[in-house]
RODO-2510 file (C-alpha; in nm, 4 decimals, decimal comma):
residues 240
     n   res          X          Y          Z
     1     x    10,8869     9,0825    11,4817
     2     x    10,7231     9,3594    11,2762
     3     x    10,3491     9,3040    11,1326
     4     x    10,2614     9,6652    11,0201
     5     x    10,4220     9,9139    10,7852
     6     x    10,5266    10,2128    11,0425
     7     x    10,5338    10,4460    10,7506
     8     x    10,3542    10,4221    10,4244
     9     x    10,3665    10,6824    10,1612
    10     x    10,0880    10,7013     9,8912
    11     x    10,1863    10,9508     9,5854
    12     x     9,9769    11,0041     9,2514
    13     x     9,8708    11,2732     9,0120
    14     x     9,5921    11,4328     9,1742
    15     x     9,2490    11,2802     9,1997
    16     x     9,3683    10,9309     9,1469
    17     x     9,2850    10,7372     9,4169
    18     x     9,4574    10,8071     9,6734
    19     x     9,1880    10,9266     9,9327
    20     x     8,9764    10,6653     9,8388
    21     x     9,2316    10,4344     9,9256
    22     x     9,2842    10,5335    10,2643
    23     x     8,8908    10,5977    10,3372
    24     x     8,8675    10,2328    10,2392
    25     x     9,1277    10,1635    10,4962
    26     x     9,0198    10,3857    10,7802
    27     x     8,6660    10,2184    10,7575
    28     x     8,8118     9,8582    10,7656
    29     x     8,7962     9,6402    11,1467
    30     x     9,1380     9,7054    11,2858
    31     x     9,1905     9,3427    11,3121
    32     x     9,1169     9,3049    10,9163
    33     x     9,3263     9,5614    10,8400
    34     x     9,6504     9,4753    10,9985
    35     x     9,6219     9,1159    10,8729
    36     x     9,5129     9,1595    10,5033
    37     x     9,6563     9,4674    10,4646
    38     x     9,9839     9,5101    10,7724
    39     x     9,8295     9,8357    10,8334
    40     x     9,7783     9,9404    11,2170
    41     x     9,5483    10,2070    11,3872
    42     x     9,6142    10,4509    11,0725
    43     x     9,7148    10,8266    11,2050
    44     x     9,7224    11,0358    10,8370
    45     x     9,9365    11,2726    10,7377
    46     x     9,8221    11,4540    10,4680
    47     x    10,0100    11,8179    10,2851
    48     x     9,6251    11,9004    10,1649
    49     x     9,4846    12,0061    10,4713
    50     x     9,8091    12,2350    10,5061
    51     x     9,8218    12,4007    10,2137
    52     x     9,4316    12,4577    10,2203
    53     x     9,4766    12,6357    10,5614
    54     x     9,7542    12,8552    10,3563
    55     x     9,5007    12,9233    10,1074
    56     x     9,2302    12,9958    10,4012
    57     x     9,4756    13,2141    10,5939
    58     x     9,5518    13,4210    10,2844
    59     x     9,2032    13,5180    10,1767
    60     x     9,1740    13,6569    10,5507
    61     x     9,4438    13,8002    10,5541
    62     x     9,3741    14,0119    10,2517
    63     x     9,0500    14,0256    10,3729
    64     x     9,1797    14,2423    10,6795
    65     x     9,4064    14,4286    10,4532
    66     x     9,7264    14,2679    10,4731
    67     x     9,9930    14,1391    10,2442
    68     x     9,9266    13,7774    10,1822
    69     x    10,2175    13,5353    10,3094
    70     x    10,2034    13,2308    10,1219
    71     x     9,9581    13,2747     9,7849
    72     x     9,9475    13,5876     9,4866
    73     x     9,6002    13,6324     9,4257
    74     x     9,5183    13,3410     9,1967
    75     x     9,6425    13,1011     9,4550
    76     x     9,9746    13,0002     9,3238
    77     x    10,2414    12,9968     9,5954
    78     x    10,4948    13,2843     9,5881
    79     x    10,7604    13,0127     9,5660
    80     x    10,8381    12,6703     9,5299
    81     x    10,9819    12,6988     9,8760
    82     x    10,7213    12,6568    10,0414
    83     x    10,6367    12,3007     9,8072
    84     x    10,9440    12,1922    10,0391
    85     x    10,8005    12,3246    10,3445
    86     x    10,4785    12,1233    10,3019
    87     x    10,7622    11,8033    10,3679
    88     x    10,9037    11,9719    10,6004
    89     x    10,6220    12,0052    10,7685
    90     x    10,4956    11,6462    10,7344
    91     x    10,8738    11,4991    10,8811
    92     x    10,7792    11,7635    11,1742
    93     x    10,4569    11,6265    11,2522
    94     x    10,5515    11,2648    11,2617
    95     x    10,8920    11,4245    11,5135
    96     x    10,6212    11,4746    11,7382
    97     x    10,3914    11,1852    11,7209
    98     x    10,6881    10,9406    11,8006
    99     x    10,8075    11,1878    12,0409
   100     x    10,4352    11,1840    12,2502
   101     x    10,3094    10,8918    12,2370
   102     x    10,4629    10,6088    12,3910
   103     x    10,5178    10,3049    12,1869
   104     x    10,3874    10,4907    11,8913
   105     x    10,4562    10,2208    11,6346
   106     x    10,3401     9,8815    11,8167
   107     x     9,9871     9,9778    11,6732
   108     x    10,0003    10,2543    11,4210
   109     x    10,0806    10,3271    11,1035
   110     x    10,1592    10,6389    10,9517
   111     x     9,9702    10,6847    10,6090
   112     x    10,1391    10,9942    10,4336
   113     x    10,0194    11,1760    10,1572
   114     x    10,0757    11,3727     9,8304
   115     x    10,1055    11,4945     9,5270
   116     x    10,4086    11,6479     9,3308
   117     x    10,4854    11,7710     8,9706
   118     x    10,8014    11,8767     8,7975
   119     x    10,7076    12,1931     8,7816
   120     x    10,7631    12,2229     9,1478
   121     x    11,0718    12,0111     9,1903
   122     x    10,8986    11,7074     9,1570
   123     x    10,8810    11,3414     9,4200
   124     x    11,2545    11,3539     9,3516
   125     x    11,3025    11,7240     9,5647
   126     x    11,0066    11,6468     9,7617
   127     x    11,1740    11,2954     9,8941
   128     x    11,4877    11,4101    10,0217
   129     x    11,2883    11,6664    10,2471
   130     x    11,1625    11,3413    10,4074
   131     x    11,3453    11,2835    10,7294
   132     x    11,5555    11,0214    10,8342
   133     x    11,2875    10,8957    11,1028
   134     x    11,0420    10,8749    10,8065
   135     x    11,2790    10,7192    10,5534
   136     x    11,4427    10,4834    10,8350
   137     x    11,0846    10,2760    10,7853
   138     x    10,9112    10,4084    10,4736
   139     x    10,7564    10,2178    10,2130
   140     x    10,5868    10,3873     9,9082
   141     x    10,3027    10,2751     9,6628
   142     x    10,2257    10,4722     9,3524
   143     x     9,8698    10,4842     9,2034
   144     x     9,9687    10,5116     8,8907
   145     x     9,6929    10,6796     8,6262
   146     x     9,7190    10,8754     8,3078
   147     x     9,7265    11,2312     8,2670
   148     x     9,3938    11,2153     8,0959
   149     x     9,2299    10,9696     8,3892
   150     x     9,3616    11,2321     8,6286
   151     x     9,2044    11,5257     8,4679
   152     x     8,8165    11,3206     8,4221
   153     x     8,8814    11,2527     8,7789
   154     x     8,9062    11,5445     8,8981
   155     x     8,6523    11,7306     8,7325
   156     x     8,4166    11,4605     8,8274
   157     x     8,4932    11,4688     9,2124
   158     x     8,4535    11,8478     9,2491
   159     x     8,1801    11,9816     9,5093
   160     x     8,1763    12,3702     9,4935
   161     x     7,9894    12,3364     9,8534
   162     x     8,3094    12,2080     9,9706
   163     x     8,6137    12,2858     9,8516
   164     x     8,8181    12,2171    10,0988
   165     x     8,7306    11,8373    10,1456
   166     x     8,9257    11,5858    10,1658
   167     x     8,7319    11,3819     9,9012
   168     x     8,5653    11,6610     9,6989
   169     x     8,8132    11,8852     9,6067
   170     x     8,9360    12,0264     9,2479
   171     x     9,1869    12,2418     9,0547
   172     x     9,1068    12,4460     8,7585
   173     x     9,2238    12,3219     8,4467
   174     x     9,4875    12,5936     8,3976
   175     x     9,6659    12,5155     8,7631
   176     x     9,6379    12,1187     8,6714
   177     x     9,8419    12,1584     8,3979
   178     x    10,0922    12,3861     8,5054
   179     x    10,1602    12,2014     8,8453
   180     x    10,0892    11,8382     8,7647
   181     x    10,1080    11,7331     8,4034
   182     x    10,4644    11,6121     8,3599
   183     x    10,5384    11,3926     8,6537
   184     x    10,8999    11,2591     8,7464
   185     x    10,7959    10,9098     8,9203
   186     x    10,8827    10,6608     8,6306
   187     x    11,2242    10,8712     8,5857
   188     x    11,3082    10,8125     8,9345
   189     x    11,2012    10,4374     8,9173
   190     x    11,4211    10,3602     8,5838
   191     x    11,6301    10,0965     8,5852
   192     x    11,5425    10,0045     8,9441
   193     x    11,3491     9,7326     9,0788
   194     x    11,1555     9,7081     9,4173
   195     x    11,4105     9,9721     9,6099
   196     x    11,4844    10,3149     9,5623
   197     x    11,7355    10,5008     9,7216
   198     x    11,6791    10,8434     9,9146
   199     x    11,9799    10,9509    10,0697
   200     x    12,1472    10,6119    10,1879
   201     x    11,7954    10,4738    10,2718
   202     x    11,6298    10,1643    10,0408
   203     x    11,3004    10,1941    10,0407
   204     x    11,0731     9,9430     9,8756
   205     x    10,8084    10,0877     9,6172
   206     x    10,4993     9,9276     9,4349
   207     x    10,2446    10,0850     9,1584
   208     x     9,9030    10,0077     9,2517
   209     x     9,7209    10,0625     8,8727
   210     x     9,4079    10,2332     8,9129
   211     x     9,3794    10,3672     8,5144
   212     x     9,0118    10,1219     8,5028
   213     x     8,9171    10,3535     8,8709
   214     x     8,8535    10,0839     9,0954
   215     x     8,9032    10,2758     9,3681
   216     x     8,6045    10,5185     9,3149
   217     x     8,3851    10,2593     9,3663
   218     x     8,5607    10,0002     9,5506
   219     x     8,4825     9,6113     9,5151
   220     x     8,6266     9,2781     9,4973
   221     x     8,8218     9,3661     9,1957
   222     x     8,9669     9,6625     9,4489
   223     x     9,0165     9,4727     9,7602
   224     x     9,2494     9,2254     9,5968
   225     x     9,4288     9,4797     9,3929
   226     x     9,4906     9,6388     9,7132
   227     x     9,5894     9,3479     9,8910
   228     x     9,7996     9,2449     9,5966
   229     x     9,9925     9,5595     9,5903
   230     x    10,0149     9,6042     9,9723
   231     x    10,1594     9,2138    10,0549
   232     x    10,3819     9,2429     9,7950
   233     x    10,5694     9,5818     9,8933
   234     x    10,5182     9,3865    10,3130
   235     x    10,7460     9,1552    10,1450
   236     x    10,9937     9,4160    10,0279
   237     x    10,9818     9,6205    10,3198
   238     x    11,0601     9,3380    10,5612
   239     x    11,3510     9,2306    10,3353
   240     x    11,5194     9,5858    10,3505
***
C-alpha cells in the first residue's frame, strides 16, 4: 500500500514559493513529514542549479577565450532547446536514481522543480519532456501568485553576495518579463478537474495559493495550507 508521493512536481512563476516550500519540508522530522504531509526522505531535483552551472560554465569559458555553448552575452540561452534539455535532464537524473539505489521509492520522494513561461514553450512543452518513469507516478501542485506578487518577490529575495542560491536568487526586470510574464498553467487546466493528461498519463494537480506569501514566513496559517493542499492531491493521486 503506498503512503508517499514517489514523484511530486512543484511549478510557479518565479519567486513564489516554491523553495520555501520544500526548505520547510526538508527541515521537518521524517516521521512528521510522511504522515502530515506523504512525503518520504525528499531527494530534489531542481533545473536551477543546472542552468546556473550553464551560466557559470559560460562566463569561463569566455573567460579563457572560447565561444560560449549555452548563453549570448546577456545570459539568454541561444535557444529554447536547451529549455527542453533542462527536462531532459531532470527525467535523466531520476533514470539513475531508481536505477542505483535499491528500493528507491519505499522511503523517498522525488520533489521536482521549476519554472516555465510561454515564451519558452511553456509547462505544456516542458511536460511532455517528462518521462514515462516520472509521469507513471507524478503528482503536481501549482503555487499559484500574480504576476505582480511574483515580481515584489523577487526583487525582495535578491542577495548580490549570492547569486547563485537556491533561496536568494533574482532576474532583472527585463529577463522577468520576457521569459515569465504570460504563463500557460490555467490554459492547460481549463475545463479539467483534479487530472490532467500528459501523453496517456492522468496526473492529479492542486493550486496551493500563496498571493497573501505565507510561505516566506511560514506559520500555522502555512502549515495547514500546506497540509490542505498536499492531502487533498494524496487523495487524487491514490485514486489514479
Amino acid at each position: 500500500m503506498e503512503t508517499i508521493f514517489k514523484t511530486l512536481l512543484l511549478i510557479a512563476r518565479p519567486a513564489a514559493g516554491k523553495s520555501e516550500i520544500i526548505n520547510y519540508l526538508n527541515n521537518l522530522d521524517v516521521n512528521q513529514r510522511k504522515q502530515v504531509y506523504h512525503i518520504g526522505k525528499l531527494d530534489v531535483i531542481d533545473d536551477f542549479e543546472m542552468l546556473w552551472t550553464w551560466f557559470e560554465e559560460d562566463k569561463l569559458l569566455e573567460k579563457m577565450g572560447y565561444p560560449r555553448l549555452h548563453t549570448d552575452a546577456d545570459e539568454y540561452f541561444i535557444g529554447n532547446h536547451l529549455w527542453d534539455l533542462l527536462i531532459e535532464r531532470i527525467s535523466l537524473e531520476y533514470q539513475k536514481r531508481i536505477r542505483d539505489i535499491n528500493g528507491y521509492h519505499n522511503d523517498h520522494t522525488t520533489l521536482i522543480e521549476f519554472s516555465r513561461g510561454k515564451e519558452h514553450g511553456g509547462y505544456k512543452n516542458a511536460f511532455n519532456h517528462l518521462s514515462d518513469e516520472i509521469l507513471a507516478n507524478l503528482a503536481i501542485m501549482y503555487i499559484n501568485v500574480s504576476w505582480d506578487e511574483s515580481l515584489r518577490k523577487n526583487i525582495k529575495r535578491f542577495n548580490p553576495e549570492r547569486p547563485d542560491s537556491i533561496l536568494e536568487h533574482s532576474l532583472s526586470l527585463s529577463k522577468m518579463e520576457k521569459l515569465y510574464k504570460e504563463s500557460d498553467w490555467f490554459e492547460i487546466v481549463k475545463n479539467t478537474k483534479n487530472y490532467i493528461k500528459i501523453r496517456n498519463f492522468p496526473v492529479p494537480f492542486t493550486v496551493f495559493e500563496n498571493e497573501d506569501d505565507v510561505t516566506s514566513s511560514p506559520n500555522d496559517t502555512f502549515a495547514k495550507r500546506l497540509k490542505t493542499n498536499l492531502n487533498i492531491l494524496w487523495e487524487l493521486y491514490i485514486k489514479r
